[in-house]
VOPAGU-2260 file (C-alpha; in pm, 1 decimal, decimal comma):
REM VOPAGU-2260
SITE   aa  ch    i         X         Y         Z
SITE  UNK   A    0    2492,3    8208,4     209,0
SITE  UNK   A    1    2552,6    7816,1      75,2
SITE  UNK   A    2    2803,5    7990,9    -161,8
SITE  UNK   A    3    3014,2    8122,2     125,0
SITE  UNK   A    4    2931,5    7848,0     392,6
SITE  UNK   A    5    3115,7    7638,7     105,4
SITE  UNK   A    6    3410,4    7876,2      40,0
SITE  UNK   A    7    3459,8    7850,3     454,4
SITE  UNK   A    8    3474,0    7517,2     449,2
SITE  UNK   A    9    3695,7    7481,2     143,0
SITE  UNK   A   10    3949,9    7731,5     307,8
SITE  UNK   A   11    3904,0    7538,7     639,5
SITE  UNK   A   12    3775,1    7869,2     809,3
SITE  UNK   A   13    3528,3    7880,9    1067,8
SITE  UNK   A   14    3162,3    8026,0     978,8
SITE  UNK   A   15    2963,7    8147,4    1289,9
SITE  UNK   A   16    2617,6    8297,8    1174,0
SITE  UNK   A   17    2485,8    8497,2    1407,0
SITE  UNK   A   18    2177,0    8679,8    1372,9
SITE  UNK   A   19    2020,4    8860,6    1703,7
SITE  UNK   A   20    1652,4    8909,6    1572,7
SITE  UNK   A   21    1414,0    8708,6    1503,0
SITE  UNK   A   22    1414,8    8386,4    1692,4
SITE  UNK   A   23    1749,8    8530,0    1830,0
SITE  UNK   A   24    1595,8    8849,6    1961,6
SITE  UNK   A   25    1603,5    8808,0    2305,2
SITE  UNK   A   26    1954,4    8688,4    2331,4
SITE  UNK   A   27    2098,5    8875,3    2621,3
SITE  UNK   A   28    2301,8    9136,6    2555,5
SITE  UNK   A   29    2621,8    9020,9    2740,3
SITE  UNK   A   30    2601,9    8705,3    2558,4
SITE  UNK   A   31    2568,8    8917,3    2170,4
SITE  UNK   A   32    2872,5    9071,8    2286,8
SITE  UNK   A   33    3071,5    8790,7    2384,3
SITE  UNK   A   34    3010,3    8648,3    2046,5
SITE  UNK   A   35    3091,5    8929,0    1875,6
SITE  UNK   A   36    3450,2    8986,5    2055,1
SITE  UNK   A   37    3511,6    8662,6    1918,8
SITE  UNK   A   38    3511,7    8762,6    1586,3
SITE  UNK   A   39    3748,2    8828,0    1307,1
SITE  UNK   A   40    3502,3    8954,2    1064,8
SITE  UNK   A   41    3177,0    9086,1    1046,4
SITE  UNK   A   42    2930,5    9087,5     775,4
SITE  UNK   A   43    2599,5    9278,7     785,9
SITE  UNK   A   44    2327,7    9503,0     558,4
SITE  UNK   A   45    2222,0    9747,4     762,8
SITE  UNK   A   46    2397,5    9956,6     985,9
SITE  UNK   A   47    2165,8   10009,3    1299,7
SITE  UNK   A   48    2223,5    9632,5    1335,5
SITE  UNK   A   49    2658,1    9640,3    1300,3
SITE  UNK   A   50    2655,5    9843,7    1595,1
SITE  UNK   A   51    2771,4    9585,5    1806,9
SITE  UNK   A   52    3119,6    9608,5    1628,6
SITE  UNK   A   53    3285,4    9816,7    1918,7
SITE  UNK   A   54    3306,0    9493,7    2085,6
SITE  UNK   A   55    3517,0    9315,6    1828,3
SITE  UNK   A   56    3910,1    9290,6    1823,3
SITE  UNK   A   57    4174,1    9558,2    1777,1
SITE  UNK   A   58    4204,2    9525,5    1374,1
SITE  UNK   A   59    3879,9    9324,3    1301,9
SITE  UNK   A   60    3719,9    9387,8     980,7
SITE  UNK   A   61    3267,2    9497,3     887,9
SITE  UNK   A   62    3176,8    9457,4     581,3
SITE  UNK   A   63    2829,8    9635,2     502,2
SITE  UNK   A   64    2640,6    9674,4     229,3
């Protein structure tokens, strides 16, 4: 993550990490979904967790591994 956080930065592009588990796990769903309409791009590793993506732009891009 420090590798990209730097490429961002370089490129003058905004980097929003959002993770909704852990300490984030009880972030209400409205709000997960408001982030995630705000979002260009989406970057995840599992897919039970990208699910969220239907509430993204027209034309957005996931990346999974």
């Amino acid at each position: 993550m420090p590798n990209l956080r730097k490429q961002c930065e370089e490129q003058v592009v905004e980097l929003i990490v959002s993770a909704f588990h852990g300490a984030q796990k009880d972030s209400a769903f409205r709000e997960q979904a408001l982030v995630v309409s705000r979002a260009d791009n989406m970057i995840g590793i599992h897919g039970a967790g990208l699910n969220i993506f239907h509430f993204m732009p027209f034309n957005s891009v996931v990346i999974h591994k």
